[in-house]
Backbone as numpy.savetxt, mean C-alpha at the origin, in Angstrom:
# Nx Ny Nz CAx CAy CAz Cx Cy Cz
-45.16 -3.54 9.54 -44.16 -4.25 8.77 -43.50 -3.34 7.73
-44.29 -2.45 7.16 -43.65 -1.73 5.62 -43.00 -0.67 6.81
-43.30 -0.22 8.01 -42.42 0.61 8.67 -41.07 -0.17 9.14
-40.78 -1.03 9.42 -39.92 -1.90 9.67 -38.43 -2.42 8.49
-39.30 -2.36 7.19 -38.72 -2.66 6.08 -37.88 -1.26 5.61
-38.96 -0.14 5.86 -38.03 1.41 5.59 -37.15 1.73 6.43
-37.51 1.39 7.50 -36.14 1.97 8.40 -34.81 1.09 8.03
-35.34 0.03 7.95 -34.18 -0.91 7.53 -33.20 -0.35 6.26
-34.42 -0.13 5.11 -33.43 0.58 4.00 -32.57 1.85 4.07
-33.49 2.51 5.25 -32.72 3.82 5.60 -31.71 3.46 6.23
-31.28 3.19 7.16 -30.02 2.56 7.89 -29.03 1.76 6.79
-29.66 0.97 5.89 -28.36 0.73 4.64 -27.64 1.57 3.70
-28.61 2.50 3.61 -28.28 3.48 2.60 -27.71 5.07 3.39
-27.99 5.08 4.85 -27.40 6.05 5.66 -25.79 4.92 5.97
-25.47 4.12 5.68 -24.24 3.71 6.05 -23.24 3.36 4.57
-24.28 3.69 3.34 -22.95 3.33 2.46 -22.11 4.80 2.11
-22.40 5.89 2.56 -21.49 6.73 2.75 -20.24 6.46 3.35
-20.40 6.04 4.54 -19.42 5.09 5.36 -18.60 4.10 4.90
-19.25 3.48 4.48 -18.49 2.44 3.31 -17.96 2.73 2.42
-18.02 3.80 1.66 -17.21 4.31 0.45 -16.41 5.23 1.40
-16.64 5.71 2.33 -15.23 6.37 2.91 -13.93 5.68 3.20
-14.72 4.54 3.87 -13.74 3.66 4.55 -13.02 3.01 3.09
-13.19 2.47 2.14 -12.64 1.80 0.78 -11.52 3.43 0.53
-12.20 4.44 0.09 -11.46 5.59 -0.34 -10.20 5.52 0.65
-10.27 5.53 2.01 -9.21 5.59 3.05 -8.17 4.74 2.79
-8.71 3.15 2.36 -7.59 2.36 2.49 -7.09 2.53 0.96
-7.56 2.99 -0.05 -6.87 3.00 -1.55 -5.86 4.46 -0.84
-6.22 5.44 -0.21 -5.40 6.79 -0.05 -3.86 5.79 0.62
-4.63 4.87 1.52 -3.21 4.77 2.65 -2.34 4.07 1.42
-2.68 2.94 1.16 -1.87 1.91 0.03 -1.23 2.85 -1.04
-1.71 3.80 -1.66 -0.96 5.27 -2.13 0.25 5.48 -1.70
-0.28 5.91 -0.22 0.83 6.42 0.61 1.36 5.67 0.69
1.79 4.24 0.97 2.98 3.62 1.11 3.34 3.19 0.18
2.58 3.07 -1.12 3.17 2.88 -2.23 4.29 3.96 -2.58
3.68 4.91 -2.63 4.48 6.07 -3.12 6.21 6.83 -1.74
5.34 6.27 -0.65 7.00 6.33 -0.05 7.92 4.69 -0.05
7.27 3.75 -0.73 8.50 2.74 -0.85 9.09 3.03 -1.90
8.62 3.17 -3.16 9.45 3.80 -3.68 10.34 5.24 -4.39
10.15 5.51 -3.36 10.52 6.77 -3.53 11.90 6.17 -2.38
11.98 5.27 -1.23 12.91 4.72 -0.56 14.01 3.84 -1.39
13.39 3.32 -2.33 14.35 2.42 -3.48 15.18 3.38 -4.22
15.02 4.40 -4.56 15.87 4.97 -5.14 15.66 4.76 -6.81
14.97 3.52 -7.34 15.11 3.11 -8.41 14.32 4.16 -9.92
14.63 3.85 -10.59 14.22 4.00 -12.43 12.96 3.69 -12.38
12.02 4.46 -13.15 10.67 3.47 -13.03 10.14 2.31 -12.50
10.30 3.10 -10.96 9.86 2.19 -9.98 8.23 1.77 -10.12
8.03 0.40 -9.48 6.46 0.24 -9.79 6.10 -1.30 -8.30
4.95 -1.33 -7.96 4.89 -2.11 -7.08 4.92 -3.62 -7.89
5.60 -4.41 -7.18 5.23 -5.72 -7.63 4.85 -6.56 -7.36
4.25 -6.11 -6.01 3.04 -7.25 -5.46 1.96 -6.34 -4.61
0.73 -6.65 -4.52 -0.35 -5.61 -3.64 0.56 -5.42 -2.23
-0.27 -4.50 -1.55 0.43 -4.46 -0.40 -0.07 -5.59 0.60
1.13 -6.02 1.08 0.78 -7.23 2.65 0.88 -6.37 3.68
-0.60 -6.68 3.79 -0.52 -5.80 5.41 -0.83 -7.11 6.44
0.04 -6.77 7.79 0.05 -6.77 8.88 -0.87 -6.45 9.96
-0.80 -7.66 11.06 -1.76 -7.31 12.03 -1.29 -6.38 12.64
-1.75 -5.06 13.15 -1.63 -3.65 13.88 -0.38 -4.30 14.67
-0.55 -5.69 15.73 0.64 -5.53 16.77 1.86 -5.88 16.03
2.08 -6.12 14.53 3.28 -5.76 13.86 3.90 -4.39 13.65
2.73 -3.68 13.82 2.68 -2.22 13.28 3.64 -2.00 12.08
3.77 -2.56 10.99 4.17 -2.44 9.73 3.31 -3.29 8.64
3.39 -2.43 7.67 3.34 -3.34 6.34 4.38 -3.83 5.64
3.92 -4.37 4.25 5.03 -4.90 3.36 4.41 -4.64 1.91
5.93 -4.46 0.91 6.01 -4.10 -0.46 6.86 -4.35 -1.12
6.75 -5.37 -2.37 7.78 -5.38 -3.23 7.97 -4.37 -4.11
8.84 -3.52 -4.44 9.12 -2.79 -5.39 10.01 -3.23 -6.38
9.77 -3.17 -7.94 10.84 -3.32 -8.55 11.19 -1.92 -9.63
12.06 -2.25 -10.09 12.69 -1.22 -11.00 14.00 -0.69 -11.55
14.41 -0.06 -12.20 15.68 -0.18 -13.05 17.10 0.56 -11.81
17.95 -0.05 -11.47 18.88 0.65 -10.47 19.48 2.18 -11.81
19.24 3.34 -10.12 19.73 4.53 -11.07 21.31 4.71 -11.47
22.31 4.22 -10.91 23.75 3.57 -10.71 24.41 3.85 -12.33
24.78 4.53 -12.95 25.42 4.28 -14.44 26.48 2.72 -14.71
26.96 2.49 -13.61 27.19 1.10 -13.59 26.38 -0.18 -13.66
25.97 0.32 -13.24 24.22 -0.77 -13.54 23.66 -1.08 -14.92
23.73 0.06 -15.55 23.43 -0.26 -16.74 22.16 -0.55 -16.87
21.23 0.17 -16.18 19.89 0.10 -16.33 19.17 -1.28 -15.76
20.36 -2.30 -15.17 19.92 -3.35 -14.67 18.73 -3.23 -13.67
17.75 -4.04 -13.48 16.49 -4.16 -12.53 16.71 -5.27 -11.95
15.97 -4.62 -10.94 16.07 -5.71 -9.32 14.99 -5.09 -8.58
14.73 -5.83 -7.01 13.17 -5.54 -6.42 14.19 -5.69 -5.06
12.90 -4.87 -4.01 13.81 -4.52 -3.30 12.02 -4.62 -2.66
12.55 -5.23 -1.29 11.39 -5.32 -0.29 11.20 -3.93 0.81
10.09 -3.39 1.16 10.25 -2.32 1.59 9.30 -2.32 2.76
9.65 -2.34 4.02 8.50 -2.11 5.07 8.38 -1.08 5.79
6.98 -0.31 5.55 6.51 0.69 6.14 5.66 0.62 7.14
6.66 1.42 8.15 6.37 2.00 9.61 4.78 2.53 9.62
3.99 1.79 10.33 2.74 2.63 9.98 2.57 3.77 11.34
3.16 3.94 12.52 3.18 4.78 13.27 4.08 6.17 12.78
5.59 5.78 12.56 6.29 6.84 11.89 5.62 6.89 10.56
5.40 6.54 9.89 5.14 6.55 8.16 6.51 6.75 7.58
7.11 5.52 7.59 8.24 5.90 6.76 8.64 4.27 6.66
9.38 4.78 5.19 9.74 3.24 4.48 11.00 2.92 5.21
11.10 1.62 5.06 12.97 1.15 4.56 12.65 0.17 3.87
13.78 -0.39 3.21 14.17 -0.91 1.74 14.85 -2.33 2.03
14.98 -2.78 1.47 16.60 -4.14 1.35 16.04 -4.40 -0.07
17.62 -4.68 -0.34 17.51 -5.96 -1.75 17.17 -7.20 -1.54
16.26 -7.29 -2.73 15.67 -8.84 -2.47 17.09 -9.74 -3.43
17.49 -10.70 -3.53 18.52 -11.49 -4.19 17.80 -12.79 -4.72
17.71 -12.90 -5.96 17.27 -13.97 -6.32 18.66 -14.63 -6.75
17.98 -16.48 -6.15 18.62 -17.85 -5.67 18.64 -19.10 -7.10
């Protein structure tokens, strides 16, 4: 029995390596698409404004609100959010304006 109980702990503790890889992976990816949506907005202190919505794989995209100040001198520093879905095969954003109703 106490052999039964160690192997057991060994096998939990040989897999939370694994587990902190896998967490590290998905904070790196959410990075990454954080940091190419907006960098796709174009905007002023851009910043996310909602976590990322991810998608089941056969969407093969995610989703991101970005908001932030339009760079435009006509704008006038005005802010707006702009929805951004990233390609998870290419890795690459696109953008639209969101329009609030």
């Amino acid at each position: 029995m106490i052999r039964l109980t160690f192997a057991a702990a060994v096998a939990v503790f040989a897999a939370a390596p694994a587990l902190a890889s896998s967490s590290d992976a998905w904070a790196e990816y959410e990075a990454k698409v954080t940091e190419s949506c907006i960098a796709a907005t174009g905007f002023k202190d851009a910043k996310a404004h909602t976590a990322l919505i991810q998608f089941d794989d056969s969407v093969g995209m995610d989703a991101l609100v970005i908001e932030g100040a339009y760079p435009q001198e006509h704008m006038k520093g005005e802010h707006g959010m702009m929805l951004c879905l990233y390609n998870k095969t290419t890795e690459t954003a696109v953008v639209s304006e969101m329009q609030h109703k």
